[in-house]
C-alpha positions as CSV (number, residue, x, y, z in Angstrom):
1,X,-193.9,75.8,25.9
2,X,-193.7,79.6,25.2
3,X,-196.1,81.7,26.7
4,X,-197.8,83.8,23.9
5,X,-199.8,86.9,23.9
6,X,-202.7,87.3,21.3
7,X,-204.4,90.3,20.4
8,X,-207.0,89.8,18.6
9,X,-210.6,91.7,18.2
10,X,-212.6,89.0,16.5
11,X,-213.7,86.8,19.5
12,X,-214.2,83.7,17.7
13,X,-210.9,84.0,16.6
14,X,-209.2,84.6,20.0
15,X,-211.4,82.1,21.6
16,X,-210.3,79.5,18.9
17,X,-206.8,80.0,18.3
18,X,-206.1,80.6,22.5
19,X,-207.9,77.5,22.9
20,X,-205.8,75.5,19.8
21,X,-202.5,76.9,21.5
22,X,-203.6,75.8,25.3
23,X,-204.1,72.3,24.0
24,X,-200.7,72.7,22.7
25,X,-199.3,73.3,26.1
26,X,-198.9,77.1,25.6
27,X,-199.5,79.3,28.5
28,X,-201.9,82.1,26.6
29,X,-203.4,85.4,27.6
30,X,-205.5,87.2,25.3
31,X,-206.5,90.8,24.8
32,X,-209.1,92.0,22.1
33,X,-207.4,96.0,21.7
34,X,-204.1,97.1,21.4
35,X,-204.4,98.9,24.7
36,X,-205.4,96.1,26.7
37,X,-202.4,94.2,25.2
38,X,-199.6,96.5,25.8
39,X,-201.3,96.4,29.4
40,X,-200.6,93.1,29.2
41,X,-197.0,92.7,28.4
42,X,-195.2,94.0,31.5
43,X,-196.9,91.7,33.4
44,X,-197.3,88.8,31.4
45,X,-193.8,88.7,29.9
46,X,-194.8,87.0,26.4
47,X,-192.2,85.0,24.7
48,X,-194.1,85.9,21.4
49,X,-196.7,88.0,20.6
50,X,-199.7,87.4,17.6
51,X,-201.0,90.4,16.9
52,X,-204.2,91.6,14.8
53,X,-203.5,94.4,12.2
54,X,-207.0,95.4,12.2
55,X,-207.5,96.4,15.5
56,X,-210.2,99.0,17.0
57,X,-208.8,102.2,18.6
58,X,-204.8,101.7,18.2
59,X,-204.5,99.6,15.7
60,X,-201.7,96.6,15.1
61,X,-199.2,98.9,13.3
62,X,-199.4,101.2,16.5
63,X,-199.3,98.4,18.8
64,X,-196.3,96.8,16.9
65,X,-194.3,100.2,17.0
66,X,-195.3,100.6,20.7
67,X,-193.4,97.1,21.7
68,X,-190.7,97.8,19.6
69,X,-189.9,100.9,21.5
70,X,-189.1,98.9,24.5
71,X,-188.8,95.4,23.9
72,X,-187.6,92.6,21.2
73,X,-190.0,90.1,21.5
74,X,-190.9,88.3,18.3
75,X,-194.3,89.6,17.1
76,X,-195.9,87.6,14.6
77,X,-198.8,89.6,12.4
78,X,-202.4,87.8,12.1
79,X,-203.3,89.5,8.8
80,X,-206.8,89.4,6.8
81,X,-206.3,88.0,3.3
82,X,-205.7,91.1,0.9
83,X,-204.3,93.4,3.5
84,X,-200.7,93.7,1.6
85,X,-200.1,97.2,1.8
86,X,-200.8,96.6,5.8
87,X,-198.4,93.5,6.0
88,X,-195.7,96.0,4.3
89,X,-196.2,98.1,7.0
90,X,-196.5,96.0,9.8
91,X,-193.3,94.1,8.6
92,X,-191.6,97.8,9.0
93,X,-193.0,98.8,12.1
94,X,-190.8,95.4,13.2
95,X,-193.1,92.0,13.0
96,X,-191.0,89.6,12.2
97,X,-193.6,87.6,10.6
98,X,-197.1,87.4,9.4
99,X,-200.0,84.7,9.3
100,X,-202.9,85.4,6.7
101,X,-206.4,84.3,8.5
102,X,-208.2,82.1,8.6
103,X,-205.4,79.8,9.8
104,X,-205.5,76.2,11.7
105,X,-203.9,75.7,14.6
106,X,-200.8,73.7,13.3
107,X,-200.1,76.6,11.1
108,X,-199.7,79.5,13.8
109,X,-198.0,76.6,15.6
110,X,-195.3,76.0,13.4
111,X,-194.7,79.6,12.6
112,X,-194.3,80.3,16.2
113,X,-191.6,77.3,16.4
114,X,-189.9,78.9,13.3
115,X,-190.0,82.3,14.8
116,X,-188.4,81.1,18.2
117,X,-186.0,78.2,16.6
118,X,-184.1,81.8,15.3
119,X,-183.3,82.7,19.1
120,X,-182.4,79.1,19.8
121,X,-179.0,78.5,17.6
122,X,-178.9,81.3,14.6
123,X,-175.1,81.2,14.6
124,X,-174.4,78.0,13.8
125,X,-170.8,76.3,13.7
126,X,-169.4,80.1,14.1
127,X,-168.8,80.8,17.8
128,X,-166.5,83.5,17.7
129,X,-166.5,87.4,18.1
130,X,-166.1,89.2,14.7
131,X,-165.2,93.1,13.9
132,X,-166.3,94.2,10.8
133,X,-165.5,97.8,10.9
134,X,-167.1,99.1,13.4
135,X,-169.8,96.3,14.1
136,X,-169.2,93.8,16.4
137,X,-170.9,90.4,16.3
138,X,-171.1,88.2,19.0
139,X,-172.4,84.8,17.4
140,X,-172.3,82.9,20.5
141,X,-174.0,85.9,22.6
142,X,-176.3,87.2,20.1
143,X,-175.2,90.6,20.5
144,X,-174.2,93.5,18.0
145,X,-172.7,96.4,18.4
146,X,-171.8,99.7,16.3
147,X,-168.7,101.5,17.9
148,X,-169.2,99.6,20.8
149,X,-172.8,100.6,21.3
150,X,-175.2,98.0,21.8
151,X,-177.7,97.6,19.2
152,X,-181.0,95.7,19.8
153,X,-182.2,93.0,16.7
154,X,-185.3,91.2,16.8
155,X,-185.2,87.6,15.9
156,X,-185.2,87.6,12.3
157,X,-182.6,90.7,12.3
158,X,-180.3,89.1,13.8
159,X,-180.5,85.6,12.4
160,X,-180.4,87.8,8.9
161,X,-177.4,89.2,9.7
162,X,-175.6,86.1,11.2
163,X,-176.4,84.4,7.9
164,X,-175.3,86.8,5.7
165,X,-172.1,87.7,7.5
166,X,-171.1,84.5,7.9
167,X,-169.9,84.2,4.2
168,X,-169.0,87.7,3.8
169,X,-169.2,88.5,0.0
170,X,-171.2,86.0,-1.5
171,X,-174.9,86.8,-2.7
172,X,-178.2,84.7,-1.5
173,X,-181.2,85.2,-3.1
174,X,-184.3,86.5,-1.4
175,X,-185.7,82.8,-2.0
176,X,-182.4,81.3,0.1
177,X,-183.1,84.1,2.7
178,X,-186.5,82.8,3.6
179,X,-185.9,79.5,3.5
180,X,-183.1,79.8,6.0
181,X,-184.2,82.7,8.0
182,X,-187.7,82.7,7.9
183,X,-188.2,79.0,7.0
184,X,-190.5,79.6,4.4
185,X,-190.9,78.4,1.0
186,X,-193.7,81.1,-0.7
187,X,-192.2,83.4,-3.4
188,X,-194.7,86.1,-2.7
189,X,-193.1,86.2,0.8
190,X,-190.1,87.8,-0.7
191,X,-191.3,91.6,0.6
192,X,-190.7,89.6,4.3
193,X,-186.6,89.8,3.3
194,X,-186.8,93.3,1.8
195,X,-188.5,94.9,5.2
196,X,-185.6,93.2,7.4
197,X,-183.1,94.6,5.4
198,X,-184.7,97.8,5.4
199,X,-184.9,97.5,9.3
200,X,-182.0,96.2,9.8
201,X,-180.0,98.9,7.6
202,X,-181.3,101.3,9.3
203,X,-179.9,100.1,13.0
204,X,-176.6,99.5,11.9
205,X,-175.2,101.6,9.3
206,X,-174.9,105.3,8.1
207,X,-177.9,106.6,7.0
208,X,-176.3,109.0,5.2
209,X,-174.1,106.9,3.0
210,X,-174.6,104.0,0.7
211,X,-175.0,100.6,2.7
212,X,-171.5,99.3,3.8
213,X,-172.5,96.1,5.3
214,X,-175.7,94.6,3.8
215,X,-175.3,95.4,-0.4
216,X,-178.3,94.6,-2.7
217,X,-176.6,93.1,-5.4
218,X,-179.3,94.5,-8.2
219,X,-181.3,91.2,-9.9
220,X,-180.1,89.3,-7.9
221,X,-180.5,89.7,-3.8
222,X,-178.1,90.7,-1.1
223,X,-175.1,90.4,0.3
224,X,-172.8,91.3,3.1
225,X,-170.1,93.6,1.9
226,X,-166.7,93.5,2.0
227,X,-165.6,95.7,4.9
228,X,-161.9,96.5,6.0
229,X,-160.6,95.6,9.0
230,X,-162.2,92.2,10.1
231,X,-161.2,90.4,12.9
232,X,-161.9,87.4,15.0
Protein backbone atom coordinates (compact mmCIF):
# COMPACT_ATOMS: atom_id res chain seq x y z
CA UNK A 1 0.00 0.00 0.00
CA UNK A 2 1.24 3.67 -0.68
CA UNK A 3 2.89 5.33 1.97
CA UNK A 4 1.00 8.71 2.59
CA UNK A 5 1.92 11.82 4.25
CA UNK A 6 -0.78 13.88 6.25
CA UNK A 7 -0.55 17.21 7.43
CA UNK A 8 -2.96 18.00 9.37
CA UNK A 9 -3.34 20.58 12.55
CA UNK A 10 -6.53 19.26 14.10
CA UNK A 11 -5.19 16.27 16.19
CA UNK A 12 -8.36 14.42 16.29
CA UNK A 13 -8.36 14.48 12.79
CA UNK A 14 -4.75 13.27 12.15
CA UNK A 15 -5.09 10.85 14.92
CA UNK A 16 -8.30 9.43 13.21
CA UNK A 17 -7.71 9.46 9.66
CA UNK A 18 -3.66 8.06 10.20
CA UNK A 19 -5.18 5.48 12.25
CA UNK A 20 -8.25 4.68 9.39
CA UNK A 21 -5.35 4.56 6.75
CA UNK A 22 -2.90 2.13 9.04
CA UNK A 23 -5.71 -0.25 9.30
CA UNK A 24 -5.86 -0.03 5.57
CA UNK A 25 -2.29 -1.18 5.24
CA UNK A 26 -0.90 2.25 4.51
CA UNK A 27 2.45 3.10 5.82
CA UNK A 28 1.53 6.90 7.43
CA UNK A 29 3.56 9.62 8.90
CA UNK A 30 1.90 12.58 10.10
CA UNK A 31 2.89 16.15 10.72
CA UNK A 32 0.50 18.96 12.32
CA UNK A 33 2.42 22.32 10.36
CA UNK A 34 3.49 22.81 7.05
CA UNK A 35 7.12 23.00 8.19
CA UNK A 36 7.25 19.89 9.99
CA UNK A 37 5.77 18.28 6.72
CA UNK A 38 8.10 19.50 4.13
CA UNK A 39 10.67 18.21 6.80
CA UNK A 40 9.17 15.21 6.31
CA UNK A 41 9.18 14.54 2.65
CA UNK A 42 12.91 14.05 1.79
CA UNK A 43 13.05 11.54 4.17
CA UNK A 44 9.86 9.83 4.16
CA UNK A 45 9.41 9.70 0.31
CA UNK A 46 5.42 9.95 0.33
CA UNK A 47 3.64 8.35 -2.56
CA UNK A 48 0.78 10.95 -1.82
CA UNK A 49 0.41 13.62 0.33
CA UNK A 50 -3.18 14.96 2.29
CA UNK A 51 -2.72 18.19 3.11
CA UNK A 52 -4.72 20.76 5.41
CA UNK A 53 -5.48 24.16 3.82
CA UNK A 54 -5.81 25.74 7.06
CA UNK A 55 -2.72 25.32 8.53
CA UNK A 56 -0.91 27.50 11.36
CA UNK A 57 2.29 29.40 10.30
CA UNK A 58 2.76 28.37 6.50
CA UNK A 59 -0.31 27.45 5.56
CA UNK A 60 -1.56 24.56 2.85
CA UNK A 61 -1.41 26.87 -0.24
CA UNK A 62 2.40 27.60 0.84
CA UNK A 63 3.02 24.07 1.63
CA UNK A 64 1.46 22.93 -1.71
CA UNK A 65 3.58 25.55 -3.77
CA UNK A 66 6.66 24.43 -1.77
CA UNK A 67 6.32 20.61 -3.04
CA UNK A 68 5.56 21.63 -6.36
CA UNK A 69 8.83 23.36 -6.66
CA UNK A 70 10.65 20.22 -6.37
CA UNK A 71 8.56 17.25 -6.68
CA UNK A 72 5.30 15.75 -8.50
CA UNK A 73 3.83 13.83 -5.98
CA UNK A 74 0.07 13.79 -5.92
CA UNK A 75 -1.23 16.07 -3.10
CA UNK A 76 -4.70 15.65 -2.32
CA UNK A 77 -6.33 18.91 -0.26
CA UNK A 78 -8.35 18.13 3.09
CA UNK A 79 -10.58 21.26 2.85
CA UNK A 80 -13.16 22.67 5.54
CA UNK A 81 -16.72 22.83 4.16
CA UNK A 82 -17.21 26.44 2.64
CA UNK A 83 -13.52 27.11 1.97
CA UNK A 84 -14.10 27.49 -2.01
CA UNK A 85 -12.24 30.39 -2.71
CA UNK A 86 -9.19 28.33 -0.80
CA UNK A 87 -9.92 25.07 -2.92
CA UNK A 88 -9.54 27.51 -6.08
CA UNK A 89 -6.39 28.22 -4.90
CA UNK A 90 -5.03 25.24 -3.65
CA UNK A 91 -6.14 23.52 -7.00
CA UNK A 92 -3.75 26.26 -8.69
CA UNK A 93 -0.96 26.12 -6.48
CA UNK A 94 -0.97 22.21 -8.02
CA UNK A 95 -3.34 19.70 -5.73
CA UNK A 96 -4.62 17.52 -7.77
CA UNK A 97 -7.55 16.92 -5.74
CA UNK A 98 -9.54 17.95 -2.71
CA UNK A 99 -11.51 16.10 0.18
CA UNK A 100 -14.17 18.44 2.13
CA UNK A 101 -13.95 17.33 6.03
CA UNK A 102 -15.34 15.71 7.88
CA UNK A 103 -14.72 12.63 5.73
CA UNK A 104 -14.79 8.70 6.63
CA UNK A 105 -12.17 6.64 6.00
CA UNK A 106 -13.41 4.91 2.79
CA UNK A 107 -13.76 8.26 1.28
CA UNK A 108 -10.10 9.55 1.55
CA UNK A 109 -9.45 5.89 0.66
CA UNK A 110 -10.95 5.82 -2.58
CA UNK A 111 -9.79 9.20 -3.57
CA UNK A 112 -6.25 8.26 -2.88
CA UNK A 113 -6.83 4.93 -5.17
CA UNK A 114 -8.36 7.41 -7.93
CA UNK A 115 -5.53 9.76 -7.50
CA UNK A 116 -2.79 6.94 -7.95
CA UNK A 117 -4.88 4.65 -10.57
CA UNK A 118 -3.90 8.01 -12.96
CA UNK A 119 -0.05 6.99 -12.60
CA UNK A 120 -0.87 3.32 -13.02
CA UNK A 121 -2.14 3.16 -16.85
CA UNK A 122 -3.43 6.92 -18.12
CA UNK A 123 -2.52 6.01 -21.72
CA UNK A 124 -4.51 3.43 -22.42
CA UNK A 125 -4.50 1.28 -25.79
CA UNK A 126 -2.10 4.21 -27.20
CA UNK A 127 1.56 3.15 -26.64
CA UNK A 128 3.31 5.14 -29.01
CA UNK A 129 5.38 8.40 -29.21
CA UNK A 130 3.45 11.39 -30.72
CA UNK A 131 4.80 14.97 -31.99
CA UNK A 132 2.40 17.43 -31.96
CA UNK A 133 4.32 20.52 -32.94
CA UNK A 134 6.66 20.86 -30.70
CA UNK A 135 5.26 18.59 -27.77
CA UNK A 136 6.23 15.33 -27.45
CA UNK A 137 4.14 12.68 -25.73
CA UNK A 138 5.46 9.59 -24.58
CA UNK A 139 2.23 7.55 -23.64
CA UNK A 140 3.97 4.51 -22.68
CA UNK A 141 6.73 6.59 -20.51
CA UNK A 142 4.62 9.28 -19.20
CA UNK A 143 6.80 11.89 -20.35
CA UNK A 144 6.24 15.28 -22.23
CA UNK A 145 8.30 17.48 -23.69
CA UNK A 146 8.25 21.03 -25.35
CA UNK A 147 11.24 21.39 -27.91
CA UNK A 148 12.67 18.57 -26.53
CA UNK A 149 12.67 19.89 -23.00
CA UNK A 150 11.30 17.86 -20.37
CA UNK A 151 8.34 19.05 -18.78
CA UNK A 152 7.11 17.80 -15.31
CA UNK A 153 3.00 16.95 -14.97
CA UNK A 154 1.46 15.91 -11.93
CA UNK A 155 -0.97 13.15 -12.03
CA UNK A 156 -3.99 14.64 -13.16
CA UNK A 157 -1.99 16.82 -15.81
CA UNK A 158 -0.84 14.35 -17.43
CA UNK A 159 -3.72 11.94 -17.53
CA UNK A 160 -5.65 15.35 -18.73
CA UNK A 161 -3.60 15.71 -21.42
CA UNK A 162 -3.35 11.92 -22.57
CA UNK A 163 -7.08 11.97 -22.65
CA UNK A 164 -7.56 14.79 -24.57
CA UNK A 165 -4.80 14.27 -27.05
CA UNK A 166 -5.75 11.05 -27.71
CA UNK A 167 -8.77 12.09 -29.93
CA UNK A 168 -7.27 15.27 -31.21
CA UNK A 169 -10.20 17.62 -32.17
CA UNK A 170 -13.14 16.36 -30.57
CA UNK A 171 -14.69 18.29 -27.51
CA UNK A 172 -15.37 16.53 -23.87
CA UNK A 173 -17.29 18.27 -21.52
CA UNK A 174 -15.97 19.25 -18.11
CA UNK A 175 -18.58 16.49 -16.77
CA UNK A 176 -16.63 13.64 -19.19
CA UNK A 177 -13.30 15.21 -17.91
CA UNK A 178 -13.95 14.30 -14.31
CA UNK A 179 -15.48 11.30 -14.75
CA UNK A 180 -12.51 9.95 -16.63
CA UNK A 181 -9.72 11.94 -15.12
CA UNK A 182 -10.63 12.64 -11.87
CA UNK A 183 -13.22 9.83 -11.44
CA UNK A 184 -15.77 11.91 -10.11
CA UNK A 185 -19.33 12.34 -10.69
CA UNK A 186 -20.17 15.95 -8.68
CA UNK A 187 -21.09 18.93 -11.06
CA UNK A 188 -19.81 21.45 -8.58
CA UNK A 189 -16.41 19.79 -9.08
CA UNK A 190 -16.20 21.27 -12.49
CA UNK A 191 -13.65 24.27 -11.16
CA UNK A 192 -11.26 20.84 -10.45
CA UNK A 193 -11.08 20.65 -14.68
CA UNK A 194 -10.73 24.45 -15.21
CA UNK A 195 -7.54 24.74 -12.63
CA UNK A 196 -5.71 21.72 -14.56
CA UNK A 197 -6.16 23.30 -17.70
CA UNK A 198 -5.07 26.50 -16.34
CA UNK A 199 -1.98 24.57 -14.99
CA UNK A 200 -1.33 22.69 -17.50
CA UNK A 201 -1.53 25.62 -20.21
CA UNK A 202 0.75 27.25 -18.61
CA UNK A 203 3.62 24.36 -18.71
CA UNK A 204 3.20 23.68 -22.14
CA UNK A 205 2.33 26.34 -24.39
CA UNK A 206 3.10 30.12 -25.27
CA UNK A 207 2.08 32.31 -22.86
CA UNK A 208 1.94 34.90 -25.03
CA UNK A 209 -0.28 33.56 -27.64
CA UNK A 210 -3.75 31.99 -27.69
CA UNK A 211 -3.70 28.30 -26.56
CA UNK A 212 -2.48 25.95 -29.42
CA UNK A 213 -2.95 22.67 -27.81
CA UNK A 214 -5.78 22.61 -25.16
CA UNK A 215 -8.84 25.03 -26.91
CA UNK A 216 -11.86 25.89 -24.75
CA UNK A 217 -14.48 25.37 -27.10
CA UNK A 218 -16.90 28.33 -25.42
CA UNK A 219 -20.30 26.47 -23.80
CA UNK A 220 -19.26 23.71 -24.22
CA UNK A 221 -15.59 22.40 -22.65
CA UNK A 222 -12.28 21.70 -24.17
CA UNK A 223 -10.48 20.29 -26.63
CA UNK A 224 -7.10 19.43 -27.99
CA UNK A 225 -6.40 21.44 -30.98
CA UNK A 226 -5.60 20.67 -34.22
CA UNK A 227 -1.82 21.19 -34.57
CA UNK A 228 0.41 20.72 -37.71
CA UNK A 229 2.88 18.40 -38.02
CA UNK A 230 1.85 15.25 -35.93
CA UNK A 231 3.66 12.22 -35.99
CA UNK A 232 3.91 8.88 -34.49
Amino acid sequence: MPRVLLIEDDPSIREGVGLGLRRRGHEVSTAETGEAGLALLGGFRPELVLLDLMLPGMNGVQVCHRIRETSEVPIIMLTARGDDFDIVIGLEAGADDYIVKPARTEVIEARIRAVLRRLADPSGVRPEVEHHGELTIDRAGLTVARSGDRIALAPSEIKLLLHLSASPEQVFSRQQLLEYVWEHSYHADARLVDACVRRLRHKIEDPDAAPRYIQTVRGFGYRFGPVQGVRR
